[in-house]
RODO-2510 file (C-alpha; in nm, 4 decimals, decimal comma):
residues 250
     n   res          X          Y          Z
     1     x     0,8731     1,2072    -0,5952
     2     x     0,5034     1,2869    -0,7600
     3     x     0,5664     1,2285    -1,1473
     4     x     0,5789     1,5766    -1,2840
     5     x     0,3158     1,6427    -1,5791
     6     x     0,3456     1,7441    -1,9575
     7     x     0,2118     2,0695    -2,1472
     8     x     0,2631     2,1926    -2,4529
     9     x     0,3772     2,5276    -2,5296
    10     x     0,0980     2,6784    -2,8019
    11     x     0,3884     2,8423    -2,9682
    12     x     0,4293     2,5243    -3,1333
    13     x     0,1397     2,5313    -3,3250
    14     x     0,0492     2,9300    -3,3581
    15     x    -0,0334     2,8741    -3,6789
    16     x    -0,3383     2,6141    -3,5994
    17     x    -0,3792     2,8225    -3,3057
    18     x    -0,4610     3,1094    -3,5556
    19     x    -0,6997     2,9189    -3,7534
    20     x    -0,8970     2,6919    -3,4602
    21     x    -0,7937     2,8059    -3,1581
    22     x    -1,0262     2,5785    -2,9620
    23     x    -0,9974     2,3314    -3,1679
    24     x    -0,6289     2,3369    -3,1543
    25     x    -0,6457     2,3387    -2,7769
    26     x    -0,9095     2,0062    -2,7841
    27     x    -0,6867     1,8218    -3,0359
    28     x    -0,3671     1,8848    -2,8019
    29     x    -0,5823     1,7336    -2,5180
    30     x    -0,7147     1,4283    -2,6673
    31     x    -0,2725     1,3292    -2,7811
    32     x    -0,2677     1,3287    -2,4105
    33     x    -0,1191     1,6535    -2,2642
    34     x    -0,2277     1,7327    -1,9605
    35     x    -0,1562     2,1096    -1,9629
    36     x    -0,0824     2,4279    -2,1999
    37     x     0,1087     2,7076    -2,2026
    38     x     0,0536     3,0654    -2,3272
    39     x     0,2033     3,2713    -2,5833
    40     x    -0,1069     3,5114    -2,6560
    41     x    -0,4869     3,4438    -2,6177
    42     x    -0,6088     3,4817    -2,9655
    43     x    -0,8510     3,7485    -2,8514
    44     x    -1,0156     3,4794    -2,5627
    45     x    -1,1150     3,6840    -2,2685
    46     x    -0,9958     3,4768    -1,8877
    47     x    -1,3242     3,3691    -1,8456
    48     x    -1,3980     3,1590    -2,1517
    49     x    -1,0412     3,0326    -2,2041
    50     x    -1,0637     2,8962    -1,8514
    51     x    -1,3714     2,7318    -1,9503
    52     x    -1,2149     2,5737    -2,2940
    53     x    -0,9551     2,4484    -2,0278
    54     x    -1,1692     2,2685    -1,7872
    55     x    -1,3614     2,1362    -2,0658
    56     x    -1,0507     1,9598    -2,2085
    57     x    -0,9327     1,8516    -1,9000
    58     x    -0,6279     2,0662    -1,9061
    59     x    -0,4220     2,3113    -1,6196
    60     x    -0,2531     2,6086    -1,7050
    61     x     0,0887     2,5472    -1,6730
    62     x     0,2358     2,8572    -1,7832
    63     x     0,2658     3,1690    -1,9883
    64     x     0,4958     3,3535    -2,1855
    65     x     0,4196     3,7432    -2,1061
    66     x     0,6125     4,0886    -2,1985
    67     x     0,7963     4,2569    -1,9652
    68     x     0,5557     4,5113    -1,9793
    69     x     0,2847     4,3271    -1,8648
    70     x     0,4210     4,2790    -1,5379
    71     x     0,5417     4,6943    -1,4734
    72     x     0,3329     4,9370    -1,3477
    73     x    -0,0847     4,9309    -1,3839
    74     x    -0,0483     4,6478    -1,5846
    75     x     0,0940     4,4057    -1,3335
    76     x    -0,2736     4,3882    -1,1308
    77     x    -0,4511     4,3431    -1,4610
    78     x    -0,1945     4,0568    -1,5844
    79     x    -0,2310     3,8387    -1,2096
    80     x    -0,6328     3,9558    -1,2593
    81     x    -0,6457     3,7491    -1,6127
    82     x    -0,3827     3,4556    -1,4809
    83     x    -0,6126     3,4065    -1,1516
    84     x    -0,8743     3,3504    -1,3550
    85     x    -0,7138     3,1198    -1,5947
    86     x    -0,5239     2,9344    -1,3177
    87     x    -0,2252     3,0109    -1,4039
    88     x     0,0786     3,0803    -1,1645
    89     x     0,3972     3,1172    -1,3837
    90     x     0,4451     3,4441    -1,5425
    91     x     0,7393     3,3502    -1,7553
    92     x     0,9082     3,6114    -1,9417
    93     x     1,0249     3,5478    -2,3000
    94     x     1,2744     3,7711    -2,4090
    95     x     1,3627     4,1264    -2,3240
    96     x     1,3863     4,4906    -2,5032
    97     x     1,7690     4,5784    -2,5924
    98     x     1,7914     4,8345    -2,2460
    99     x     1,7391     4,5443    -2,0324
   100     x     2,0112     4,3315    -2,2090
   101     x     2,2598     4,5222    -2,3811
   102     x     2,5788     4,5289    -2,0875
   103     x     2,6443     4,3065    -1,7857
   104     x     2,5621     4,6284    -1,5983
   105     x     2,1721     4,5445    -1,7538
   106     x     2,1848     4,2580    -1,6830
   107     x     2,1778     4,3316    -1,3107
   108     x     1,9833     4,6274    -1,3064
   109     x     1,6997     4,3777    -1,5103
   110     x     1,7748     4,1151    -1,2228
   111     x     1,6955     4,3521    -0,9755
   112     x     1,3547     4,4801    -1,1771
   113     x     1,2243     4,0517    -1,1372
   114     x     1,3549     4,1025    -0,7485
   115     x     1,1076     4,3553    -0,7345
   116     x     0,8030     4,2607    -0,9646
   117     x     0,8772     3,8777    -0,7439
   118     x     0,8042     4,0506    -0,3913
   119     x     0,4894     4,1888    -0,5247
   120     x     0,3572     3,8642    -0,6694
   121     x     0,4508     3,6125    -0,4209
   122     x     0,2078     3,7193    -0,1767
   123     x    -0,0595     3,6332    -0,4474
   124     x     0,0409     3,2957    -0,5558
   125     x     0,2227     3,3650    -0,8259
   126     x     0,5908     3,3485    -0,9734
   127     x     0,7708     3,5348    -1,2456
   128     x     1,0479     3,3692    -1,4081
   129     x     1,2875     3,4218    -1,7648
   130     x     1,3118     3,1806    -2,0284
   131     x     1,6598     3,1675    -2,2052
   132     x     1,7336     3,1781    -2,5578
   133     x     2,0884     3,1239    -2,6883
   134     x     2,1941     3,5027    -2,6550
   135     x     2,2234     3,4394    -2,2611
   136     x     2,5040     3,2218    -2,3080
   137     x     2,7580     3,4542    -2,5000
   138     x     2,9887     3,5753    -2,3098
   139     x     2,9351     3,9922    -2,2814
   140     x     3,1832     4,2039    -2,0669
   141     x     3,4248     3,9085    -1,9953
   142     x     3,0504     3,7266    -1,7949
   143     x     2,7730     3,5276    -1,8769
   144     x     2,4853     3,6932    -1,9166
   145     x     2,2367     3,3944    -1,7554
   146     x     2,5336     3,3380    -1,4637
   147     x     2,4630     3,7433    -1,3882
   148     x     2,1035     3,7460    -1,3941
   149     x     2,0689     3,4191    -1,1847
   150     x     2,3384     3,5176    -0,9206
   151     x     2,1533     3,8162    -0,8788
   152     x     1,7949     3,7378    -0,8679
   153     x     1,6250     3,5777    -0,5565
   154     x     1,5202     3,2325    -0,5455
   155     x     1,1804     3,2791    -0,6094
   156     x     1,2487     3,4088    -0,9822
   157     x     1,2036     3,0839    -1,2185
   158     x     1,4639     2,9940    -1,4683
   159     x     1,2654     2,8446    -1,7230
   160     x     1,5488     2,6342    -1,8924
   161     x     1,5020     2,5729    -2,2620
   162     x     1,6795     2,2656    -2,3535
   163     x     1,7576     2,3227    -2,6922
   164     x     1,7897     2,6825    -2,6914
   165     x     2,0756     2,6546    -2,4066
   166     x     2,2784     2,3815    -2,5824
   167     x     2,2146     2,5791    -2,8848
   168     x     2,3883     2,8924    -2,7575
   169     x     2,6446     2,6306    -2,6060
   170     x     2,4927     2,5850    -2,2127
   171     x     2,4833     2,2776    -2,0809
   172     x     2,0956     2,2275    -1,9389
   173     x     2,2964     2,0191    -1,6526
   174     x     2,5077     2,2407    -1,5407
   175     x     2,2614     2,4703    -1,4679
   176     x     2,0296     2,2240    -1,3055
   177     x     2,2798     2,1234    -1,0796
   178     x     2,3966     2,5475    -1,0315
   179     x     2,0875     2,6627    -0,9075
   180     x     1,8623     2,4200    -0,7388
   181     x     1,4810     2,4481    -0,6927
   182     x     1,4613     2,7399    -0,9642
   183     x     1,3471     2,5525    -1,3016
   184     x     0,9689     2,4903    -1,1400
   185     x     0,9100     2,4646    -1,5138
   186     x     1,1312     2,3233    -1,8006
   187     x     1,0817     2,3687    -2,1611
   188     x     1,1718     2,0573    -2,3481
   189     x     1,3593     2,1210    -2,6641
   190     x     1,5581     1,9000    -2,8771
   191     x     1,8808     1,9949    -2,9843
   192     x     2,0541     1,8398    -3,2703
   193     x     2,3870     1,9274    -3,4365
   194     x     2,2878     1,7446    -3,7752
   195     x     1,9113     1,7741    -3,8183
   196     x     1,7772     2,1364    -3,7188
   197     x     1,4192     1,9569    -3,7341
   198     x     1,4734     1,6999    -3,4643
   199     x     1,2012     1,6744    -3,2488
   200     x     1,2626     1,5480    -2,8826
   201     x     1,4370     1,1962    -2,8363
   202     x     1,5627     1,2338    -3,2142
   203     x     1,8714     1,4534    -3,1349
   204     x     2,1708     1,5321    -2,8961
   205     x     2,0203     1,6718    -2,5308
   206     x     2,0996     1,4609    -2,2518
   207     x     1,7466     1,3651    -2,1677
   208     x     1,8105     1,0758    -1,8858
   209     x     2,0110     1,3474    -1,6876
   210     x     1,8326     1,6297    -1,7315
   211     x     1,5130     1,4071    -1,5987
   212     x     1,7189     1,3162    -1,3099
   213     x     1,7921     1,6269    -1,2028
   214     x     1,4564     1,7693    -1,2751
   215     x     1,2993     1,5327    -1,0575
   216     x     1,5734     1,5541    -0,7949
   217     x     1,6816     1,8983    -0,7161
   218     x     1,5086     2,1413    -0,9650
   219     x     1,1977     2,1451    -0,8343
   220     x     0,9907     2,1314    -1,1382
   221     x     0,6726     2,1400    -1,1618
   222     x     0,5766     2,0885    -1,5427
   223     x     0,7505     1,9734    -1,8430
   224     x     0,6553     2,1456    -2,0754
   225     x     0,7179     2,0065    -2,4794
   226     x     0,8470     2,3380    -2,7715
   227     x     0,9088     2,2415    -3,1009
   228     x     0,9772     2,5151    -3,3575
   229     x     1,1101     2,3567    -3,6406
   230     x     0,9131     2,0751    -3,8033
   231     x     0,9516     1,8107    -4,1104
   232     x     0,6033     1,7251    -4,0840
   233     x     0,3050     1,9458    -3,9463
   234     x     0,2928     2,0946    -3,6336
   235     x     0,0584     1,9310    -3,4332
   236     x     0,2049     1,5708    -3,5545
   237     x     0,5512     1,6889    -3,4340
   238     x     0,4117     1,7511    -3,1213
   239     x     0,2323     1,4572    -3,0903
   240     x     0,5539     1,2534    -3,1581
   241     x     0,7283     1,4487    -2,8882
   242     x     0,4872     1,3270    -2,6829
   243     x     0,4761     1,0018    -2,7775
   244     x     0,8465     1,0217    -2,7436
   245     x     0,8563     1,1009    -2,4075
   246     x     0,6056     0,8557    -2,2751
   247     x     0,8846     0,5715    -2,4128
   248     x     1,0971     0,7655    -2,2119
   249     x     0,8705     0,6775    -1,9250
   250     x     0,7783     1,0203    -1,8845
***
């Protein structure tokens, strides 16, 4: 199998984001990732931040977007800017209270990506959720993720966070293994029961098997590195995740 390529998540380093966003987006480039993605645009209209990315030599692997964004008018505006960008994941990051707050949600949310899905597909793209570790608590006697996934056509991504599953007590290999061909991007995330700063290859995920299966039966398509919590600053935490990972032979 094609070796599947690293991005970085700009969450991890908002704040230099905030300050220099291009230059935030160069430095990332020149440690060696080969893509980025989105959570906002720092006022950048599609045009220029596609231009920022092909002079950096970097893809768009990704976005974290609002629910709203993809309902309604908005949806032809979001796939407008993400066309332009190059970007094909429309990755969901968290959800309002109605579309979370029973099991019954849960479906009826399931059935709202079914729908906003079939009306993206035929344009390239894919929407997807990304957990956190409230998916994993049981609510109304089910899991929350279980429900949403059993419910929700293949073509709707489950963006697996490492860290955040194991920290709401999933096991990232489990759900590898549960639904096949559905994690077309995986956010890497250390987890660490003793050091809430860990950054990736420092702590307790299972990184050889969740590789494995990545590269076997999810059908992933980018790795892509989130670190949250730092003991040194951002941009050298990600670097060392990085760095980390090519050791790994990643």
């Amino acid at each position: 199998m094609a070796r599947i390529p690293i991005a970085l998540q700009l969450y991890s380093v908002r704040e230099d984001c905030a300050k220099d966003f291009a230059g935030t987006v160069r430095a990332v480039a020149e440690m060696g990732y080969e893509g980025v993605d989105f959570a906002g645009y720092y006022d950048w209209s599609a045009a220029d931040l596609r231009k920022l990315l092909d002079d950096c030599g970097l893809k768009a692997a990704g976005c974290h977007t609002a629910i709203q964004t993809l309902l309604g008018d908005e949806l032809e505006k979001t796939m407008e800017f993400h066309r332009i960008i190059g970007n094909k994941f429309l990755i969901v990051p968290g959800l309002p209270g109605e579309y979370t707050e029973s099991i019954a949600a849960w479906r009826r949310t399931a059935e709202v990506f079914n729908e906003i899905s079939a009306k993206v597909r035929p344009h390239g793209f894919y929407v997807g959720y990304h957990n956190h570790h409230t998916e994993f608590q049981p609510k109304d006697g089910e899991i929350p993720w279980d429900v949403f996934f059993d419910n929700t056509v293949p073509e709707v991504v489950m963006q697996v966070d490492t860290g955040n599953m194991m920290h709401g007590n999933g096991d990232p290999v489990h759900y590898l293994r549960k639904y096949p061909g559905r994690a077309l991007t995986v956010h890497l995330k250390e987890y660490s029961a003793t050091n809430d700063k860990a950054v990736i290859g420092e702590g307790d995920c299972p990184w050889a098997e969740i590789f494995d299966l990545c590269e076997t039966v999810g059908g992933t398509e980018w790795y892509i590195v989130e670190q949250e919590s730092y003991a040194y600053p951002p941009l050298e935490c990600v670097k060392v995740c990085l760095d980390n990972l090519r050791a790994m032979g990643k």
